[in-house]
N, C-alpha and C positions, 0 to 999 in steps of 0.2 A: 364735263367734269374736270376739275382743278384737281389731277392725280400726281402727285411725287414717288417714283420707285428708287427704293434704297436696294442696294444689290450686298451681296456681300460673297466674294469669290465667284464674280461674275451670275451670279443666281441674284435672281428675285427674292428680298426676304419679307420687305416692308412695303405698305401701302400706304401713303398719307392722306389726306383728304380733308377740305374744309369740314367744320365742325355741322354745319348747317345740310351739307352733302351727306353726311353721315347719317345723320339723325333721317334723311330722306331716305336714303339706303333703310334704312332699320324699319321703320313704318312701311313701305313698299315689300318687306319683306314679311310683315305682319307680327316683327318681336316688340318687345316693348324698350323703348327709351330708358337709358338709365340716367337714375337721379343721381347729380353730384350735389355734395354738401359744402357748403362753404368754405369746409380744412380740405377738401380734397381741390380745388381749385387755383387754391393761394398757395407762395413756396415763399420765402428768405430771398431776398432782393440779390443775394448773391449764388443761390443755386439757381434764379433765373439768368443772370450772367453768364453762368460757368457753364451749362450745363449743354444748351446747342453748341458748344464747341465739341463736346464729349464725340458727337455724330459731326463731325468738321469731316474725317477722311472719307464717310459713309457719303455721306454727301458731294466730296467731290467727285468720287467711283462714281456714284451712281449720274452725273453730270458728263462721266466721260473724259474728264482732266484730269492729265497727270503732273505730278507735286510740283511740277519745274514750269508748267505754263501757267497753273493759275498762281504759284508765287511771286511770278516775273508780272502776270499779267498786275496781280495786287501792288508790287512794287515793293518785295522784300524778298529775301532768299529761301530758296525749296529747303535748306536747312531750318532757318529759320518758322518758317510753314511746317515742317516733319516735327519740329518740338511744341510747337502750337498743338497738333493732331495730337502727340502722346500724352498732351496735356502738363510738361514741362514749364511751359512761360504759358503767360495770359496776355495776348496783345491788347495795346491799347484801342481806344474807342473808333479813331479814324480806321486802322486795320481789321477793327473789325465789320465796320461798315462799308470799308469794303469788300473784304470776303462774302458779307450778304449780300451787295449788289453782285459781286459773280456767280454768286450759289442760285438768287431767288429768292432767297430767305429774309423774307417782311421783318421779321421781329427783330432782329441785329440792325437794322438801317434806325431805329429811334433810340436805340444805348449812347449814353451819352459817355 
């Protein structure tokens, strides 16, 4: 299984899990699959941008990096990275595809 742990004050909060794993989980366990509707699926081309950054610190915690290695490793400054995280600035498309190539995070590697 493809699992992501999101930690939050060194505790386990979050389980991630492909969508397909999921639904495997949920059958295995004998509930029923829930139906999504088309509005529950789709968001605003800009809350899909904005919105995996929201979980940018959560995901570096749960990675193990701290703000000064993966900003040096990305190639900009742990300040610069600390106001990304508060959601201050919005980096542009290279930084952010980089930060998904150090996180794991598939969906940041095709923003353009």
């Amino acid at each position: 299984m493809d699992i992501q742990i999101i930690s939050r004050d060194g505790e386990p909060e979050y389980a991630v899990l492909p969508w397909d794993q999921y639904q495997a989980l949920l059958k295995a366990a004998g509930q029923q699959q829930p139906t999504l509707t088309p509005s529950s699926t789709s968001q605003p081309a800009l809350d899909q941008a904005v919105r995996p950054l929201a979980d940018l610190g959560a995901l570096r915690e749960a990675k193990g990096l701290a703000i000064e290695t993966l900003a040096r490793t990305v190639g900009i400054s742990p300040s610069y990275l600390g106001l990304i995280e508060s959601g201050e600035r919005q980096p542009d498309a290279a930084i952010r595809r980089s930060l998904a190539w150090e996180l794991g995070v598939a969906g940041w590697r095709d923003e353009s």
